[in-house]
C-alpha positions as a LaTeX table, in Angstrom:
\begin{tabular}{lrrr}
\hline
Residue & $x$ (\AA) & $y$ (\AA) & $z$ (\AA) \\
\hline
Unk1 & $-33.66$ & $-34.27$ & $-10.04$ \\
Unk2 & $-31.24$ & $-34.88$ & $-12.60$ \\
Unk3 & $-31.56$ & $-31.23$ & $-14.26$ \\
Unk4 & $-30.97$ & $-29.82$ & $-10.68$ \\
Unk5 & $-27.38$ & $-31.74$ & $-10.29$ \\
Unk6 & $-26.31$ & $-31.25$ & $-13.95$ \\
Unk7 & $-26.69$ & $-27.20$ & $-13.95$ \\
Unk8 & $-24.08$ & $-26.74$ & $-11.07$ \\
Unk9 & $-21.79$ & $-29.45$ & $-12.61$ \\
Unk10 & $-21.94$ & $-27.39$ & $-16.18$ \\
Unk11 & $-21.42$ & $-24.24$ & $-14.80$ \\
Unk12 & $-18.50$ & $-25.34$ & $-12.25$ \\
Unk13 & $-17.07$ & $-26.31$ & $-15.79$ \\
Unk14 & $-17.31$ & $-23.12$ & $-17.78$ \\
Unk15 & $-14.76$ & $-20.94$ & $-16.11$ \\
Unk16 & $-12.03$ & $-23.79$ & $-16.55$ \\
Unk17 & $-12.53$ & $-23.96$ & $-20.06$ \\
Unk18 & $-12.54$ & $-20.26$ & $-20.22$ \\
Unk19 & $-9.03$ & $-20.25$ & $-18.91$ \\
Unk20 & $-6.21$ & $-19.65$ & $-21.24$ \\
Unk21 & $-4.14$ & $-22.70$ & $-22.09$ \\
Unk22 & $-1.27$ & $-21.07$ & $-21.99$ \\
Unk23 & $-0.89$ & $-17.60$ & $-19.81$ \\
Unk24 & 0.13 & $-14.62$ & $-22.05$ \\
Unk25 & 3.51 & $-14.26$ & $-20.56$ \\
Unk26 & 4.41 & $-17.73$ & $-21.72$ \\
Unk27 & 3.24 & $-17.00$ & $-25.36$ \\
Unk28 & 5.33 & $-13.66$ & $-25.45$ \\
Unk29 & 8.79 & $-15.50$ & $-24.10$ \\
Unk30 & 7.94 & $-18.18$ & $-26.31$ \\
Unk31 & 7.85 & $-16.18$ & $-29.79$ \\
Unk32 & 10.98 & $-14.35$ & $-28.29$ \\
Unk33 & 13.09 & $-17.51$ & $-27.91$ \\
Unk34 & 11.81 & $-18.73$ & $-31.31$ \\
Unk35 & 12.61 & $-15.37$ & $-32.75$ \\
Unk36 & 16.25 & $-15.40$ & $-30.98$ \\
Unk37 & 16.99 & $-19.03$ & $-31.73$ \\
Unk38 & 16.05 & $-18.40$ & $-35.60$ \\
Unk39 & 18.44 & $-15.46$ & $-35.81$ \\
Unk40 & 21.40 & $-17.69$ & $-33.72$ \\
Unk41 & 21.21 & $-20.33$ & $-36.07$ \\
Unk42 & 21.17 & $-18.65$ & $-39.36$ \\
Unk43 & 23.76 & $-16.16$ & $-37.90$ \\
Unk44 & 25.89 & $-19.04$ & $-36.49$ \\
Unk45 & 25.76 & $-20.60$ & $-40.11$ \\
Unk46 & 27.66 & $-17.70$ & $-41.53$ \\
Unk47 & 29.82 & $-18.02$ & $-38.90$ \\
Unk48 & 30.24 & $-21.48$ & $-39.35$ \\
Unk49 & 31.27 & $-21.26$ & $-42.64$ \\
Unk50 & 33.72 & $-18.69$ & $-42.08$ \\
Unk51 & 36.00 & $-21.18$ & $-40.31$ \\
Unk52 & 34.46 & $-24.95$ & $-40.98$ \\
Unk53 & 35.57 & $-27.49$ & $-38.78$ \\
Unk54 & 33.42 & $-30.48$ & $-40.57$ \\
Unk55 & 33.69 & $-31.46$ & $-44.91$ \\
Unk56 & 30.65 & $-29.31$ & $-45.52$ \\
Unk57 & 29.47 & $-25.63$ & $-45.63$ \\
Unk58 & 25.94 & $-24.31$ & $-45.16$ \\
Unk59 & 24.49 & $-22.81$ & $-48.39$ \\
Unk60 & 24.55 & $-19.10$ & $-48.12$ \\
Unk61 & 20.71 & $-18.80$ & $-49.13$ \\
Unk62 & 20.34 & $-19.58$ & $-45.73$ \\
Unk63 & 22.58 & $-17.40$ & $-43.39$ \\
Unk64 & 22.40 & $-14.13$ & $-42.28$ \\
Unk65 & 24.70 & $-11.51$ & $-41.63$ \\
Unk66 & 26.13 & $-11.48$ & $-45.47$ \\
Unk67 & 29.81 & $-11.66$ & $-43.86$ \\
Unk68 & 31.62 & $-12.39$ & $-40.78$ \\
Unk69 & 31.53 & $-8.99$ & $-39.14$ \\
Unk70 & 27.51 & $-9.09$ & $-39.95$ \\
Unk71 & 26.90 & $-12.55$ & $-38.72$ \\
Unk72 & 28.67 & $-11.48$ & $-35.55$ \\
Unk73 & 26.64 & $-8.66$ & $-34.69$ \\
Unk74 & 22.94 & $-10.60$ & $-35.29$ \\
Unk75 & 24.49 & $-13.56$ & $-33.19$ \\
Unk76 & 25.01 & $-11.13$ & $-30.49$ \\
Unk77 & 22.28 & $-9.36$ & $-30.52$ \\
Unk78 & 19.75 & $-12.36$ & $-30.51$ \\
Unk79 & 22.65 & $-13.85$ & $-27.92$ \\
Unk80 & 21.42 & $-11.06$ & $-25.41$ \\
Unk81 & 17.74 & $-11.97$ & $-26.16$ \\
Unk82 & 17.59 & $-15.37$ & $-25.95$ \\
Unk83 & 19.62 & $-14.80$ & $-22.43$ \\
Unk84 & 17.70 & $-12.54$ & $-21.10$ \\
Unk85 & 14.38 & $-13.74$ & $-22.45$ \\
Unk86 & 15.60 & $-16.79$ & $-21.29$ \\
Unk87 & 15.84 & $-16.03$ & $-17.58$ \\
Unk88 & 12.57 & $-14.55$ & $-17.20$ \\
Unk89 & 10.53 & $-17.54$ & $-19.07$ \\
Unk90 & 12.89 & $-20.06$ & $-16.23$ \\
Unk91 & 11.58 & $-17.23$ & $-13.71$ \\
Unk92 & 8.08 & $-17.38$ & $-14.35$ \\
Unk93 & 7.84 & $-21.02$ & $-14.71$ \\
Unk94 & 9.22 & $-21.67$ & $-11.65$ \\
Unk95 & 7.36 & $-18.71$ & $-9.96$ \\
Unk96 & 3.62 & $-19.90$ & $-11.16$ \\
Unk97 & 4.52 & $-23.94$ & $-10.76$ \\
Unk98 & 4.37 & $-24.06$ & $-14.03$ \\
Unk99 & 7.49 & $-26.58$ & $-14.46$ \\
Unk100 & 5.80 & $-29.13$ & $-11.71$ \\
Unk101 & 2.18 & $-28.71$ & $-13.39$ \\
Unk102 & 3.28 & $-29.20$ & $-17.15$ \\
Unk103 & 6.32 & $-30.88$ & $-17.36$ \\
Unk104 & 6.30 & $-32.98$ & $-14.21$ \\
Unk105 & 6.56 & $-36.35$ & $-13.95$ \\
Unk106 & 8.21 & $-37.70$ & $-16.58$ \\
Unk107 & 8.31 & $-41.71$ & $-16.20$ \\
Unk108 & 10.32 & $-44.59$ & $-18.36$ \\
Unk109 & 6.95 & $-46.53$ & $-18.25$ \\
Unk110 & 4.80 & $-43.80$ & $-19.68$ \\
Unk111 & 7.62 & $-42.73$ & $-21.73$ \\
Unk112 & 7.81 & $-45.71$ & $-23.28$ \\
Unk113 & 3.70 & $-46.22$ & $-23.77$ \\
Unk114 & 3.85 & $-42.57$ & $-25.82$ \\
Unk115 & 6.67 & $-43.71$ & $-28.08$ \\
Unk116 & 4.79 & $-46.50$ & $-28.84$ \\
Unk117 & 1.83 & $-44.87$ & $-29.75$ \\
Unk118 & 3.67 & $-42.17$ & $-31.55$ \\
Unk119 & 5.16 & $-44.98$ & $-33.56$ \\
Unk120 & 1.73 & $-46.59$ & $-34.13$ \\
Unk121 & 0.13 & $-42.64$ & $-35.33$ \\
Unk122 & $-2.31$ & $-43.40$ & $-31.87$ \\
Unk123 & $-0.11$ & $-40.67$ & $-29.85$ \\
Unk124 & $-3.47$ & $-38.58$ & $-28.59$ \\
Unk125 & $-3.51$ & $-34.69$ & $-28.48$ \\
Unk126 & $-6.83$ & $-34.48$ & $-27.76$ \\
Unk127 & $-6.44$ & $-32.16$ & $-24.80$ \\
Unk128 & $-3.96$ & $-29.35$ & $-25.11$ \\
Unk129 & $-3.56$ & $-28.64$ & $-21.17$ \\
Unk130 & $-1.63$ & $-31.77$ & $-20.71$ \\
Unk131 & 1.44 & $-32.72$ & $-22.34$ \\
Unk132 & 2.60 & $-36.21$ & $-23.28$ \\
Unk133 & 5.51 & $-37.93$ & $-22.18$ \\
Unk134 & 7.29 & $-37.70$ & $-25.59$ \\
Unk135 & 6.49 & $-33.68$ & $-25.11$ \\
Unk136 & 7.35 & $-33.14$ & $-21.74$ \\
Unk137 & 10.61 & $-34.83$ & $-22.66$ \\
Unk138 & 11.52 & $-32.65$ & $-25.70$ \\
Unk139 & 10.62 & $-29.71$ & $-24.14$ \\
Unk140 & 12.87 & $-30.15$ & $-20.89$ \\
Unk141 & 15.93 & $-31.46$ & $-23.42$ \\
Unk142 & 15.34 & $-28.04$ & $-25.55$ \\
Unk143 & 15.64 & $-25.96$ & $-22.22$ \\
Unk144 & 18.75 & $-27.88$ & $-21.00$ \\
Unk145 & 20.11 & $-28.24$ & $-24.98$ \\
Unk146 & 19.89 & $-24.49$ & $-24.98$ \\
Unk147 & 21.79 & $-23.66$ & $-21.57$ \\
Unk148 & 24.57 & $-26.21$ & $-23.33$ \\
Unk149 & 24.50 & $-23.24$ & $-26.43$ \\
Unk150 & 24.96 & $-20.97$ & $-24.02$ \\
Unk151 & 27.40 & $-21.68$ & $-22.09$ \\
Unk152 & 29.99 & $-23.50$ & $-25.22$ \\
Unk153 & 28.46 & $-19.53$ & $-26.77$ \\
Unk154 & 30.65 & $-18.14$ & $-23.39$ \\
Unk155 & 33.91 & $-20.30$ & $-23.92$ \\
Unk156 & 33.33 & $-18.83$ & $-27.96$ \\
Unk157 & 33.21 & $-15.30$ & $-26.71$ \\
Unk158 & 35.21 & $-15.03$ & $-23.73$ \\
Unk159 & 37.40 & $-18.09$ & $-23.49$ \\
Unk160 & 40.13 & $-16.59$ & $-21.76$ \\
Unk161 & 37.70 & $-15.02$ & $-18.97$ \\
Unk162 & 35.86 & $-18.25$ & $-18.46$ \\
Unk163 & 39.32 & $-20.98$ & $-18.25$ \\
Unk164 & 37.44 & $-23.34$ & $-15.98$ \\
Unk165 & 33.95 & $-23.41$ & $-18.40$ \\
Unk166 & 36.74 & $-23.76$ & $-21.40$ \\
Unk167 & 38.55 & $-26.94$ & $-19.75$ \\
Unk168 & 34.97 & $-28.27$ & $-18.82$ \\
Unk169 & 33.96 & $-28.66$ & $-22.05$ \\
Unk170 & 36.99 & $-29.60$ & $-23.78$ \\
Unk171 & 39.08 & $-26.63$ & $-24.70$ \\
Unk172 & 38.08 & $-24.13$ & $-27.30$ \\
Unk173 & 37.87 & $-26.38$ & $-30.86$ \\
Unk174 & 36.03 & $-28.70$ & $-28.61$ \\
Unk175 & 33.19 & $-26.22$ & $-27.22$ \\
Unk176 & 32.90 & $-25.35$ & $-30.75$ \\
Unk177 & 32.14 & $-28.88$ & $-31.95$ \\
Unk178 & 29.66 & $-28.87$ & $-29.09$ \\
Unk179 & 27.83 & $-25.86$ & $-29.66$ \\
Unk180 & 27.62 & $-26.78$ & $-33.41$ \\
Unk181 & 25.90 & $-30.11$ & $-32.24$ \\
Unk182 & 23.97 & $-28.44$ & $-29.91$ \\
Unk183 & 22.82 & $-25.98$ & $-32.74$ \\
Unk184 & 21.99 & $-29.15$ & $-34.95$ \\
Unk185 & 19.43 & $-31.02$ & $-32.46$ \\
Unk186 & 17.39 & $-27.67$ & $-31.84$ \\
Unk187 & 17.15 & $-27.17$ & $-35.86$ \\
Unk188 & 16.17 & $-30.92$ & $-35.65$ \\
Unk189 & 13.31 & $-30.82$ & $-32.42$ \\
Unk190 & 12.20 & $-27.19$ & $-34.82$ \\
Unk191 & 11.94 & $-29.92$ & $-38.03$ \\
Unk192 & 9.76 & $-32.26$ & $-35.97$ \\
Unk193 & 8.08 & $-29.53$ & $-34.25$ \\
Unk194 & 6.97 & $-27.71$ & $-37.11$ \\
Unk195 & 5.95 & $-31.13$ & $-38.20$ \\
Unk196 & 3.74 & $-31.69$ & $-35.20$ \\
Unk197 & 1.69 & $-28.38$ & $-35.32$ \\
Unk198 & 1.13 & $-29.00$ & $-39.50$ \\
Unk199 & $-0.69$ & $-32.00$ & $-38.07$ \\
Unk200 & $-2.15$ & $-30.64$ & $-35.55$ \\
Unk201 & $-2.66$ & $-27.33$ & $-36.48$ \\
Unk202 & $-4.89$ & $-25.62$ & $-33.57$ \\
Unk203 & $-1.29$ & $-26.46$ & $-30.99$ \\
Unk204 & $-0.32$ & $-22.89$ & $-33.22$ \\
Unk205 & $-3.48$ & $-21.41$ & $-32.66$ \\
Unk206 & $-3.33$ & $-21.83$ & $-28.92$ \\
Unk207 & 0.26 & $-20.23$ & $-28.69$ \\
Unk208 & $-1.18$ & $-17.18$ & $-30.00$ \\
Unk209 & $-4.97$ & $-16.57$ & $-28.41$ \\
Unk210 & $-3.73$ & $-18.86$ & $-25.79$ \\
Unk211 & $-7.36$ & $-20.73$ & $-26.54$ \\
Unk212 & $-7.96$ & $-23.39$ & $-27.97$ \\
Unk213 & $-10.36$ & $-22.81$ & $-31.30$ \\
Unk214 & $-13.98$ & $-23.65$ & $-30.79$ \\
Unk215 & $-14.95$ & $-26.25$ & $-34.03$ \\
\hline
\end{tabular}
């Protein structure tokens, strides 16, 4: 009797674990953005350094563009992807539910437990479907971090056609200073995040095969 209610259970099992963990779509926009943010902030080094606004430079080593002009023209281009790339991943998210299923709810109380465990190395990622409260919240600060790049990127580019953005965020030097900073805690959440998947090492695997590894 058991065997007879344990075969249907199994095999009502298999084709969720057969689903991908993450859709293929996702995976795609998500190497895109990394790939665009990389190239933004070593571009936006150079141009950092061209006209510093704080007592310290960024080495060269690690810039691109070789000179102003240079830096300009990769901070552009990846500008265009990371918008446009952008917009579809927001799309699609919304589209498939995705932003209610995986990031969705995100409470003080359970906020608090997962810092606490995080502190304490107990933080569990034993099953890669579901995201933390500690992840759910970096995640959702990274998207609305990197509308705040984009917009201070406008009043950069086009202050005199976007006045009201401009004034919003403090005149010109000021949207500078902010995009800067803005730059500085998505190097940081890329530090902790690269940090993360060194520990736990089959998070990378998934973003690629979209599967979690069998042991």
């Amino acid at each position: 009797m058991n065997h007879t209610v344990a075969a249907p259970v199994a095999a009502a099992a298999a084709p969720a674990d057969g689903r991908p963990i993450h859709p293929r779509w996702m995976r795609i926009t998500h190497w895109l953005n990394a790939l665009a943010v990389v190239i933004l902030v070593m571009s936006g080094w150079r141009i950092y350094d061209a006209s510093p606004f704080f007592p310290f430079s960024i080495p060269a080593v690690i810039t691109l563009g070789g000179w102003l002009g240079g830096a300009l023209l990769w901070h552009f281009a990846a500008m265009w992807l990371l918008v446009c790339n952008g917009l579809v991943y927001l799309a699609l998210n919304t589209v498939s539910g995705r932003w209610t299923r995986k990031f969705f709810p995100v409470t003080p109380r359970g906020l608090l437990h997962d810092v606490s465990a995080a502190l304490q190395g107990k933080l569990s990622h034993a099953d890669p479907r579901h995201y933390n409260n500690v992840q759910k919240l970096a995640y959702l600060f990274v998207v609305l971090d990197l509308i705040v790049i984009v917009l201070s990127g406008l009043v950069l580019w086009k202050s005199v056609q976007f006045p009201m953005l401009r004034d919003l965020l403090g005149g010109y030097e000021f949207a500078r200073r902010i995009h800067f900073c803005a730059m500085a805690a998505i190097v940081a959440f890329l530090v902790v995040h690269l940090v993360m998947v060194a520990l736990v090492p089959r998070t990378l695997l998934t973003m690629f095969g979209g599967r979690t590894p069998r042991a």
